[in-house]
C-alpha positions as CSV (number, residue, x, y, z in Angstrom):
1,X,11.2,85.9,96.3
2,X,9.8,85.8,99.6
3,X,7.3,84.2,100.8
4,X,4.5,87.3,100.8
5,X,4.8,88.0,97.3
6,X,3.3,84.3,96.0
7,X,0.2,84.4,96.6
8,X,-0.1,87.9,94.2
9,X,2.2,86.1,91.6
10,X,-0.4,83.6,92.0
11,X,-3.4,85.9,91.8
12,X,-2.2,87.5,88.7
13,X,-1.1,84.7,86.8
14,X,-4.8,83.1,88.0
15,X,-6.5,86.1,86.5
16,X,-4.5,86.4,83.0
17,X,-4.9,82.9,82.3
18,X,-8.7,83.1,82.8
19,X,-8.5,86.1,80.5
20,X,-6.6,84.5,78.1
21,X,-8.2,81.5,78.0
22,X,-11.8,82.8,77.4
23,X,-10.3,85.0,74.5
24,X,-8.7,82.2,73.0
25,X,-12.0,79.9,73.4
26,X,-13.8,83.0,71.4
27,X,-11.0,83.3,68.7
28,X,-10.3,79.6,68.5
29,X,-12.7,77.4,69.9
30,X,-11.6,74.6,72.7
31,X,-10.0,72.3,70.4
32,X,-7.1,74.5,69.5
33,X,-3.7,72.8,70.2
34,X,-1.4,74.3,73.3
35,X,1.8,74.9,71.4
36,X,3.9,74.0,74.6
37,X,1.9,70.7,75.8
38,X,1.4,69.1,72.1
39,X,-0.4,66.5,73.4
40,X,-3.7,68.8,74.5
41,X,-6.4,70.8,73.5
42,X,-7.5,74.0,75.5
43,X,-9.7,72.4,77.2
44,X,-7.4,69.8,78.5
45,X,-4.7,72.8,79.8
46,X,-7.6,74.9,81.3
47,X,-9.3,71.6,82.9
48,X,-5.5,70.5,84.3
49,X,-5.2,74.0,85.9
50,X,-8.3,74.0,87.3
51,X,-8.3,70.3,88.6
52,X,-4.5,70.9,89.8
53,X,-6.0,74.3,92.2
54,X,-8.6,71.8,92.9
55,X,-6.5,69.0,94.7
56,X,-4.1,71.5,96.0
57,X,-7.2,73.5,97.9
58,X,-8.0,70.2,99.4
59,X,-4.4,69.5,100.7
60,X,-4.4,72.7,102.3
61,X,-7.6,72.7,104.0
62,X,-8.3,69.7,105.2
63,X,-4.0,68.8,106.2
64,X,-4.8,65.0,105.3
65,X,-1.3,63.0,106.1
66,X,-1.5,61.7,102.6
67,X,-3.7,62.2,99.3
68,X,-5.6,58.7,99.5
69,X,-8.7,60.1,100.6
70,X,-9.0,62.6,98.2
71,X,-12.0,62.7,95.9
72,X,-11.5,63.6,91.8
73,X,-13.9,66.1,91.0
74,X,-15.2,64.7,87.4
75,X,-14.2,66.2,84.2
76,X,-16.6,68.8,83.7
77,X,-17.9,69.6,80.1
78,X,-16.0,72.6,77.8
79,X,-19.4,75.0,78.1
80,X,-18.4,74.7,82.4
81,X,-14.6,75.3,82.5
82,X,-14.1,78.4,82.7
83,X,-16.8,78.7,85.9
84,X,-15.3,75.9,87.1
85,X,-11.8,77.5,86.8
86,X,-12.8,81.0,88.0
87,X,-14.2,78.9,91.2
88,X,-10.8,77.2,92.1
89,X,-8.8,80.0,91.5
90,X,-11.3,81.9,94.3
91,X,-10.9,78.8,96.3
92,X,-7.0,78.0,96.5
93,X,-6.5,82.1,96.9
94,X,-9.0,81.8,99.7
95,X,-7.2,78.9,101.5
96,X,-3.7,80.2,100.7
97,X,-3.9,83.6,101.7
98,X,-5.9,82.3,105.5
99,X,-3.2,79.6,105.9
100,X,-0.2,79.7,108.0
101,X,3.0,78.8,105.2
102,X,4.5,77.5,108.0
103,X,1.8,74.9,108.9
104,X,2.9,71.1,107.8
105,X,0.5,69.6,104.8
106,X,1.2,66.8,102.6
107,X,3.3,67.7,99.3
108,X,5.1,65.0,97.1
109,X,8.4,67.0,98.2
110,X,10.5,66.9,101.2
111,X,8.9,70.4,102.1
112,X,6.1,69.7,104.2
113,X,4.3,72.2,104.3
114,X,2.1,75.4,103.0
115,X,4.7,77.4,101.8
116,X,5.7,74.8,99.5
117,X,2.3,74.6,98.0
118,X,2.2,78.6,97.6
119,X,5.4,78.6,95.7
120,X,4.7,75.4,93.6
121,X,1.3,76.8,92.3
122,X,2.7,80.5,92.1
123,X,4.8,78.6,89.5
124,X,2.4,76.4,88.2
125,X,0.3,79.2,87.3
126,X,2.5,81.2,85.8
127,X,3.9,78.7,83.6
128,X,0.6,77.7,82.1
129,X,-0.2,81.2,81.6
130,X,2.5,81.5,79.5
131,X,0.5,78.1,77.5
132,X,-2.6,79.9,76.9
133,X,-1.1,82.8,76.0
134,X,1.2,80.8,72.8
135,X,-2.3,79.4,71.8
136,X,-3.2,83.6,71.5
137,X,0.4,84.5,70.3
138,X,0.3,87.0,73.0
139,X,3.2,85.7,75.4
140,X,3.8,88.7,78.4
141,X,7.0,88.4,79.4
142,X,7.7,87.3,82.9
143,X,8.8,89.6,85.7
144,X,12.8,89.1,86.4
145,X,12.1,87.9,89.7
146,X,9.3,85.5,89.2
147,X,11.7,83.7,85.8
148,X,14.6,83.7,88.7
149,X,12.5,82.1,91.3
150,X,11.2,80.1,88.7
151,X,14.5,78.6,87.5
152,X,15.7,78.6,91.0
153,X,12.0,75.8,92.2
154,X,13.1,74.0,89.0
155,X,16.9,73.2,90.2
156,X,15.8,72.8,93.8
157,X,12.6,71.1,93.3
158,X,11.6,69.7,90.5
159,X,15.7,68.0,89.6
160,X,15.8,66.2,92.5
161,X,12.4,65.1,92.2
162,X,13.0,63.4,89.4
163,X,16.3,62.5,89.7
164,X,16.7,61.2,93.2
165,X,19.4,59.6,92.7
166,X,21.3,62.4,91.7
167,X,22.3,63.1,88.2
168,X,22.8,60.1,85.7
169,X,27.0,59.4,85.3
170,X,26.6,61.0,81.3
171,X,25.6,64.1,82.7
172,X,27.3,67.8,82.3
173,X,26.9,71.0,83.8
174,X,24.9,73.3,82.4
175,X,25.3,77.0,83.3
176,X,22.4,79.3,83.2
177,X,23.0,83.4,82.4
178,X,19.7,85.7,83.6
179,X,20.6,88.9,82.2
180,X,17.6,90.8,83.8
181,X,18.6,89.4,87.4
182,X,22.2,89.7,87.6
183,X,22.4,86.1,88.2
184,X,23.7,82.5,87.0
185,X,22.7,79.2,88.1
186,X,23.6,75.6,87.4
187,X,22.2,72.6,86.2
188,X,24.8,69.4,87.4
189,X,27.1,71.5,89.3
190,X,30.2,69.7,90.1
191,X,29.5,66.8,87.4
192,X,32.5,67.8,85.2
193,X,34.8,70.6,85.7
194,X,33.2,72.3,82.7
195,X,29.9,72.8,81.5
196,X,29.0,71.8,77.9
197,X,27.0,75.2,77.3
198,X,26.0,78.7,78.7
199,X,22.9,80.0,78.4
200,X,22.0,83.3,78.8
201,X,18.4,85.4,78.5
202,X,16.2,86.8,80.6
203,X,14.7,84.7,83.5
204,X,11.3,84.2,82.7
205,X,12.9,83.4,79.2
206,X,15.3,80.9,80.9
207,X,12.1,79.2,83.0
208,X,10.5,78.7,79.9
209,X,13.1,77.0,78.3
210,X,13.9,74.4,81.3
211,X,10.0,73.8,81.0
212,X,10.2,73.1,77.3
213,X,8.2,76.3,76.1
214,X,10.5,77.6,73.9
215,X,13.4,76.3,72.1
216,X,16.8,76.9,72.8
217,X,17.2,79.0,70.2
218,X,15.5,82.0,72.2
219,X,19.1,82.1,74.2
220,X,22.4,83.2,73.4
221,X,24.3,79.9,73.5
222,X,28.0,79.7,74.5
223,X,28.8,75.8,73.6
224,X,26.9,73.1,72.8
225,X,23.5,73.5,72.7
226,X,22.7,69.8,71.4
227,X,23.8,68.6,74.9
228,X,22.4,71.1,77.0
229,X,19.1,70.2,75.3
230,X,19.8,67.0,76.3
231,X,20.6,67.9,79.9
232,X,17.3,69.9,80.6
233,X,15.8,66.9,79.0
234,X,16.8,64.6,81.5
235,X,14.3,66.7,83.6
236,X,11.0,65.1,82.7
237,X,8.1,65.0,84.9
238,X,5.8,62.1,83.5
């Protein structure tokens, strides 16, 4: 994707998830479980996006050199979330779409800078729309290029965020088939001369399984799909 088309990824997701959520709140009150993050309510997924948009608009506006002097908003009571959401999803579209990707701001990445922020929360977003819509059972499926880009943060980002050190000496490659893209990645490239599996489905179906909303099972698997569990599992963020 480039870098003009994630702020209206961002905007949509923003705008189904505030749909979704206040449907869900009518049909199922805010202590309905999130199927994909088992260890919250509804009102802890809608209060972590909106506290999420919250710290990120702060990052971008004010370009501290570090988070320490940023302030927690407090956890607002269910009756205020979704205002509270609808007013930092205004806010971060507001300072994305008048900043500069280019300009350097604080990120807990090696990218340093807006862009970064724009495509981390472009997926953020879409990924937790994808939550409130499970609690509904009214998943949409993900645009081809969004899943792609999706997959693509995951392996470029969010691996070598949490494995630093470069993939643990068990580890095998894991090969990743999107049908809808006319593409394949890899998880571990290089690691083994084969991979222990091959996964193939659509992108935004492949995104959703490296995040752990939805079981391998949704993919056509060519191999072992015990150990390629196991290899996206290595991929935790705590």
């Amino acid at each position: 994707m480039e870098l003009d088309e994630y702020l209206p990824v961002l905007q949509k997701a923003d705008a189904r998830f505030a749909a979704a959520a206040a449907e869900a709140v009518l049909e199922h009150g805010w202590q309905v479980p999130v199927p994909g993050c088992p260890e919250w309510r509804l009102n802890d997924l809608v209060w972590h996006l909106a506290e999420m948009q919250h710290f990120w608009s702060w990052v971008v506006r004010s370009r501290a050199p570090d988070p320490s002097t940023y302030v927690e908003p407090a956890r607002h009571p269910d009756d205020e979330l979704l205002g509270f959401l609808a007013a930092q999803n205004a806010e971060l579209e507001t300072v994305l779409a008048g900043a500069d990707p280019a300009t350097r701001v604080w990120t807990w990445a090696p990218q340093q800078d807006v862009a970064f922020v724009l495509r981390r929360q472009a997926q953020e977003a879409t990924v937790h729309t994808v939550d409130v819509e499970q609690v509904l059972g009214d998943v949409r499926p993900i645009p081809a290029d969004v899943g792609l880009d999706g997959l693509d943060e995951w392996l470029e980002v969010i691996v070598p965020g949490v494995l630093p050190g470069g993939p643990p000496e068990d580890a095998h490659p894991v090969v990743f088939h999107a049908v809808d893209a006319d593409a394949e990645r890899t998880l571990f490239p290089g690691v083994r001369p084969f991979p222990i599996a091959a996964l193939t489905g659509t992108a935004g179906d492949l995104l959703l399984a490296v995040w752990r909303r939805v079981p391998l099972e949704v993919l056509t698997v060519d191999g072992d799909g015990l150990q390629a569990a196991a290899m996206i599992d290595l991929v935790r963020l705590e």
